[in-house]
matplotlib code that plots the C-alpha trace (Angstrom):
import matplotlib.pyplot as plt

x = [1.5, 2.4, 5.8, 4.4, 6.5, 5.7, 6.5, 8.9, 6.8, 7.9, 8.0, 10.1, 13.0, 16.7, 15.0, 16.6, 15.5, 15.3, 13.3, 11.3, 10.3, 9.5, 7.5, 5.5, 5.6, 6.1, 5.7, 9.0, 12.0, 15.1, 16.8, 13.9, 14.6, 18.7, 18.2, 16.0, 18.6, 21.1, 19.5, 18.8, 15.1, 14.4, 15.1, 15.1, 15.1, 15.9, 19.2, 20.5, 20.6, 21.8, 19.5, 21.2, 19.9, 18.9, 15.6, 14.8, 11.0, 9.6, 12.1, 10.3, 10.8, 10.3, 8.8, 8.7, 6.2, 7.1, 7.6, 5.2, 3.2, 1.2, 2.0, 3.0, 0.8, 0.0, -2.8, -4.8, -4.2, -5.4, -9.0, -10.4, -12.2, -16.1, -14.6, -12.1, -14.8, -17.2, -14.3, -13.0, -16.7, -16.7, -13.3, -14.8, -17.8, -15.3, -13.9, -14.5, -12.6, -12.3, -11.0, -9.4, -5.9, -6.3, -8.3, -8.8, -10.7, -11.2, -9.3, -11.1, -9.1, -7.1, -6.7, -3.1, -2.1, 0.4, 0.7, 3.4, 3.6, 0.5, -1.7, -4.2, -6.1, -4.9, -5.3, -2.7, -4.9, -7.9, -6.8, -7.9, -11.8, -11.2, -10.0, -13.4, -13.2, -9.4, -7.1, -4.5, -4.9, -4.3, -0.9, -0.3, 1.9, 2.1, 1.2, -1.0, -0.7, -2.5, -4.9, -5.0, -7.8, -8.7, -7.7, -5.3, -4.4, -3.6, -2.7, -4.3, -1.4, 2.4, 2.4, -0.1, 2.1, 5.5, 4.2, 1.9, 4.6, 7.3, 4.7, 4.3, 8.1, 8.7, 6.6, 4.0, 1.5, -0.5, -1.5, -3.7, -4.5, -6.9, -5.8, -7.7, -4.4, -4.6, -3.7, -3.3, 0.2, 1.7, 1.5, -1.9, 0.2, 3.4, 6.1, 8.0, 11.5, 12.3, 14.2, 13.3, 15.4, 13.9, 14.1, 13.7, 12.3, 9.9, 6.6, 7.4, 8.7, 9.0, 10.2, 12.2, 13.3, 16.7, 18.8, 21.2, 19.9, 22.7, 21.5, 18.0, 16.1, 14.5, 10.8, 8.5, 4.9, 3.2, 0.2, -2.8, -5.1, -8.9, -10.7, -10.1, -11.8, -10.1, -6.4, -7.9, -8.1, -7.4, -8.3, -5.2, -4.6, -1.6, 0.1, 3.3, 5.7, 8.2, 7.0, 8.5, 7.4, 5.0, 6.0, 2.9, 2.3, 6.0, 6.3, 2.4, 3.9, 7.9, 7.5, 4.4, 4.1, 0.4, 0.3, -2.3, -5.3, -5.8, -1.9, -0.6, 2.8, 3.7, 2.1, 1.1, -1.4, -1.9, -2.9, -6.4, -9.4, -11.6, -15.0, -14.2, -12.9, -9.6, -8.7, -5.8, -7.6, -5.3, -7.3, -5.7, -8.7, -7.4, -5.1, -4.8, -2.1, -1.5, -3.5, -1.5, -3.7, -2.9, -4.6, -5.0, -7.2, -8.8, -10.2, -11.3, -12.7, -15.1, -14.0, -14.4, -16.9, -14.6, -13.4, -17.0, -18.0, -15.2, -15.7, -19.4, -18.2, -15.9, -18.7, -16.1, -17.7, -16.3, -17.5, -18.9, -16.7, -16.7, -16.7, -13.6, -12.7, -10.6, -9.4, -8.2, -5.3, -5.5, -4.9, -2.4, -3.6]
y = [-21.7, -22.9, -21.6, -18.7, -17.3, -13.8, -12.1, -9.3, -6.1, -3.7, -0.5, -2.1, -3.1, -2.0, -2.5, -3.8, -7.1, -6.2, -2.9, -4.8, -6.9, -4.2, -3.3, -6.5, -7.8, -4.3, -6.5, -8.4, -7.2, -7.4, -9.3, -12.1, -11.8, -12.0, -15.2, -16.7, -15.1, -16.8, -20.2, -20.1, -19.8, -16.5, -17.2, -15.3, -17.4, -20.1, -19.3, -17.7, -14.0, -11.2, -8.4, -6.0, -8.1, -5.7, -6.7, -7.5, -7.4, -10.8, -12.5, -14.5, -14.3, -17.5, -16.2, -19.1, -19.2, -15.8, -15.8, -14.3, -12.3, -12.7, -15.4, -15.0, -13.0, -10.2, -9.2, -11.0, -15.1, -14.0, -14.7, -11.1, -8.8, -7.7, -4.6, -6.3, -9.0, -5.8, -4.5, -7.8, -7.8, -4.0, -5.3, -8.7, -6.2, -4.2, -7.3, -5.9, -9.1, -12.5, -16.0, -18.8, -17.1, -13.4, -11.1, -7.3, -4.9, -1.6, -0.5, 2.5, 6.3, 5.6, 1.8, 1.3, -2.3, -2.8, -2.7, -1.0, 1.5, 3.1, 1.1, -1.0, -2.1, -2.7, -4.7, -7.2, -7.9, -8.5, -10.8, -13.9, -12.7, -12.3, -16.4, -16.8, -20.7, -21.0, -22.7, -20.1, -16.2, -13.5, -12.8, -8.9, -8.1, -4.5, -1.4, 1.7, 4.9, 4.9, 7.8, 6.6, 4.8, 2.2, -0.9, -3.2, -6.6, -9.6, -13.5, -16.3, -19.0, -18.7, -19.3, -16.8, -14.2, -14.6, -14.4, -11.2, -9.8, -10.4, -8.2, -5.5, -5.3, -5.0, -2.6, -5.5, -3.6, -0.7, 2.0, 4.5, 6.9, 9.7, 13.2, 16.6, 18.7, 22.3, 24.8, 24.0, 22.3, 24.6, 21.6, 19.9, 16.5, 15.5, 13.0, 13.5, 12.0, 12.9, 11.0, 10.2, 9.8, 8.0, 10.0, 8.9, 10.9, 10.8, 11.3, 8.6, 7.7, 10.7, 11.1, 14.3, 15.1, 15.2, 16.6, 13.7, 10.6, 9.3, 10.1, 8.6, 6.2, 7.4, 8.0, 8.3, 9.4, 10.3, 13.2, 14.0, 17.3, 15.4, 18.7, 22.5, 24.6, 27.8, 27.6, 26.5, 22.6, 20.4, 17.1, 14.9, 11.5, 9.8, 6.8, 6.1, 3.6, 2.9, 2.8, 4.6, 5.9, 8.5, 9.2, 10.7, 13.1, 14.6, 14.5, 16.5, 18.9, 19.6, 18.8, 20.3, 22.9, 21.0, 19.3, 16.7, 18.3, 17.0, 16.1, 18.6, 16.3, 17.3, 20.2, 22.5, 24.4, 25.3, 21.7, 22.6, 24.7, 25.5, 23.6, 20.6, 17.5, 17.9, 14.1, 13.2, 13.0, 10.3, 7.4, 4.0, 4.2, 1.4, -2.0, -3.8, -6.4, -10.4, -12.1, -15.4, -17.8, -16.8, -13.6, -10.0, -8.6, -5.0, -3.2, -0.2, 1.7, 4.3, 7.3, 7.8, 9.6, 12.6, 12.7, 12.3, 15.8, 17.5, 16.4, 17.6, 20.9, 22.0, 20.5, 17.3, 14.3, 10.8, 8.3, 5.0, 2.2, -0.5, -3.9, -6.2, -8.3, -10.9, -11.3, -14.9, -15.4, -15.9, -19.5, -20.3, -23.5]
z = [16.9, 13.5, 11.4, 9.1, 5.8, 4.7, 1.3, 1.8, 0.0, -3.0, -0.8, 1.6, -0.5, 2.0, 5.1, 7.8, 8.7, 12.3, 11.5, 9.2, 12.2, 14.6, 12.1, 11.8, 14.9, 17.8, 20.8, 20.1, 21.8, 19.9, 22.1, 21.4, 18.0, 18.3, 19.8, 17.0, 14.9, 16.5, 16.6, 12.7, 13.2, 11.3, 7.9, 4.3, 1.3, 3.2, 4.5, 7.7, 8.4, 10.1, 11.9, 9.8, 6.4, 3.9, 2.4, -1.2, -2.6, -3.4, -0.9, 1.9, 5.8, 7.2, 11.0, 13.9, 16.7, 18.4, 22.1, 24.8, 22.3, 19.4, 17.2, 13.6, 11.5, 14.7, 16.3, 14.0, 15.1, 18.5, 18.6, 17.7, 20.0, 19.2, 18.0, 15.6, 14.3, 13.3, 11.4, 9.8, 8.5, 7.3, 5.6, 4.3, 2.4, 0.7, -1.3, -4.8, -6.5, -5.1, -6.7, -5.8, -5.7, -4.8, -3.1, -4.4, -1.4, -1.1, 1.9, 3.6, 4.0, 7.7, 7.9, 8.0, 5.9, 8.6, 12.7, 14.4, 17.5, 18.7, 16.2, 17.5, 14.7, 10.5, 7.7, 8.5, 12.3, 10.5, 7.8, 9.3, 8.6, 5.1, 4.7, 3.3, 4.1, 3.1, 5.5, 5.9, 5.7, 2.9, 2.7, 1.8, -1.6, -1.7, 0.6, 1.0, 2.9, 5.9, 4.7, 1.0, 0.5, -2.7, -4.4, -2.0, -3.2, -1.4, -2.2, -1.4, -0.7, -1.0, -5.5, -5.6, -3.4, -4.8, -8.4, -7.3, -5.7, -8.9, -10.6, -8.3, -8.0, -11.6, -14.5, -14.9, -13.1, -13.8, -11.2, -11.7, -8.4, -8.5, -6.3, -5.7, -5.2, -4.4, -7.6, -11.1, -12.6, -15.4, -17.9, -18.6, -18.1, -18.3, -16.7, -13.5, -12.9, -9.5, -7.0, -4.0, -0.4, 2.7, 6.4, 9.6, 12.6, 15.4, 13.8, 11.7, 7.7, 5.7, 2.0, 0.8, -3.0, -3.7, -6.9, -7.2, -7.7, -6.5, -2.8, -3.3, -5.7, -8.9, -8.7, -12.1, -12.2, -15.5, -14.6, -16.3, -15.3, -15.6, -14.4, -12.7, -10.2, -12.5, -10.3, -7.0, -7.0, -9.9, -10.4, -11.6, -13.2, -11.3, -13.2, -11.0, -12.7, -9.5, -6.4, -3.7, 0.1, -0.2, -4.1, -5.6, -2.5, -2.8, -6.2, -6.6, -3.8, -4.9, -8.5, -9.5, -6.5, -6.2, -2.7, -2.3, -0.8, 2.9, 2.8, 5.8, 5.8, 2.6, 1.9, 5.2, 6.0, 2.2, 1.9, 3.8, 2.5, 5.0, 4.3, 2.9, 4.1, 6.2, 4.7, 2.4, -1.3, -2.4, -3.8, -5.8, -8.4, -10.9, -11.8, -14.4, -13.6, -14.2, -12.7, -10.8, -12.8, -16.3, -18.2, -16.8, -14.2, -14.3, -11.2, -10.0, -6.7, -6.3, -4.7, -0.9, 0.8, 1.6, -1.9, -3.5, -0.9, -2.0, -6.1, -5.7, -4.3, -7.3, -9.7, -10.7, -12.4, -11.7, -14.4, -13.1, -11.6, -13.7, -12.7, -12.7, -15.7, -15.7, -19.7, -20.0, -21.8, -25.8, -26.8, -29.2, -32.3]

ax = plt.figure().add_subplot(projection="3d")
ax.plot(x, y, z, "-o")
ax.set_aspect("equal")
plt.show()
């Protein structure tokens, strides 16, 4: 079992180094951990810490051979069960993008990216089929929802991740998510400054909306209607430029009184219309974002199947994904 170093995410900037463990790794017991603590194995930026270590994005966790459990990197350095190999090769068929130094895939509505209690099966347990003759596995850079489906990038080596992960932790990227939400905004498209608090709780992370920003973080999304059913459903343009917990689903639900359809967290039973697709219609459609080679790399993801039923109900037409393009950098004479 060989030392492993993992980028710390842009969602998970404050967390808890401890929590950010359980979150990685739920079969080990803190006490397990307190003594790697203790010994100086656990490491962040290269220096001792604390359990208590509040997390920054881009820094890296060095992770030692873990005892009596899966070794670093989860489930997925275990050799992987039948049912795991059909889905690392599902996952391996959904690469849209693929170079020496990144990966791009389109991860499916329900996958979790990460393990954690009660999941059996995510993207992080089934990286090792998606090493695609590299010597070491993707490394993850940012997160999805579990029910948001689309684009999902991940580094191929540690240069690749810390520079992908810079960009993703700054403005340098650009997001674009498409969402059928239920009802009509007031404004064909606007911007929404909204902060945004983290709660705990025992059915897991939830976000809440709060007046001061001094009790949360600020959250921006620009919005942009594409297409109405009259007030029933719209079809929205999301273009978030932070990127906090569950963001677009709160700020669609408190800020534009337009919960995400499918989105029964957020937005209740008014979130669900009998007939179609009881599935979150959150999907990460586009990026255009530096690529860790030089130059800029544009992708995008079709819609899901749930999400192409319920645009061919209301009569919505989704132009063609294009393919990616990787614009090389202009060189200077």
């Amino acid at each position: 079992m060989a030392i492993e170093h993992r980028t710390v995410a842009e969602d998970e900037a404050e967390t808890r180094l401890d929590r950010w463990f359980r979150r990685h790794f739920p079969r080990l017991t803190q006490g397990a951990l307190q003594r790697m603590l203790r010994t100086g194995q656990v490491r962040v930026n290269g220096k001792r810490a604390e359990a208590n270590t509040r997390l920054e994005p881009g820094q890296e966790v060095r992770i030692p051979p873990l005892p009596d459990g899966p070794a670093p990197g989860g489930e997925g350095r275990r050799p992987l069960s039948m049912a795991d190999e059909r889905a690392a090769r599902d996952l391996a068929a959904r690469v849209i993008h693929q170079d020496d130094s990144m990966l791009v895939l389109d991860k499916p509505h329900g996958l979790p990216v990460q393990g954690g209690p009660g999941i059996a099966q995510s993207v992080d347990s089934l990286l090792d089929g998606l090493r695609f003759g590299a010597e070491e596995r993707p490394r993850l850079v940012h997160r999805l929802d579990r029910d948001t489906s689309g684009l999902l990038v991940l580094a191929r080596g540690a240069a690749a991740a810390s520079r992908l992960a810079a960009a993703f932790r700054g403005r340098d990227v650009e997001k674009v998510y498409w969402a059928l939400v239920v009802g009509r905004p007031e404004a064909p498209e606007g911007r929404i400054d909204l902060a945004l608090a983290k709660l705990g709780g025992p059915r897991g992370e939830r976000t809440r909306a709060v007046d001061d920003p001094g009790e949360g973080a600020r959250a921006i999304t620009d919005f942009r209607t594409l297409d109405a059913a009259k007030r029933r459903v719209s079809w929205l343009e999301l273009r978030p430029l932070t990127g906090r917990t569950h963001q677009l689903r709160v700020h669609c639900a408190e800020a534009l009184g337009c919960p995400v359809l499918g989105d029964g967290k957020y937005g209740g039973a008014e979130a669900h219309m009998e007939g179609l697709p009881n599935k979150l219609h959150l999907h990460a459609r586009a990026l255009r974002l530096p690529h860790p080679d030089g130059g800029i790399l544009e992708v995008a993801a079709p819609p899901p199947p749930h999400m192409r039923e319920s645009f061919a109900f209301f009569g919505f037409e989704a132009p063609r994904t294009p393919k990616p393009r990787h614009l090389s950098p202009v060189s200077r004479r």
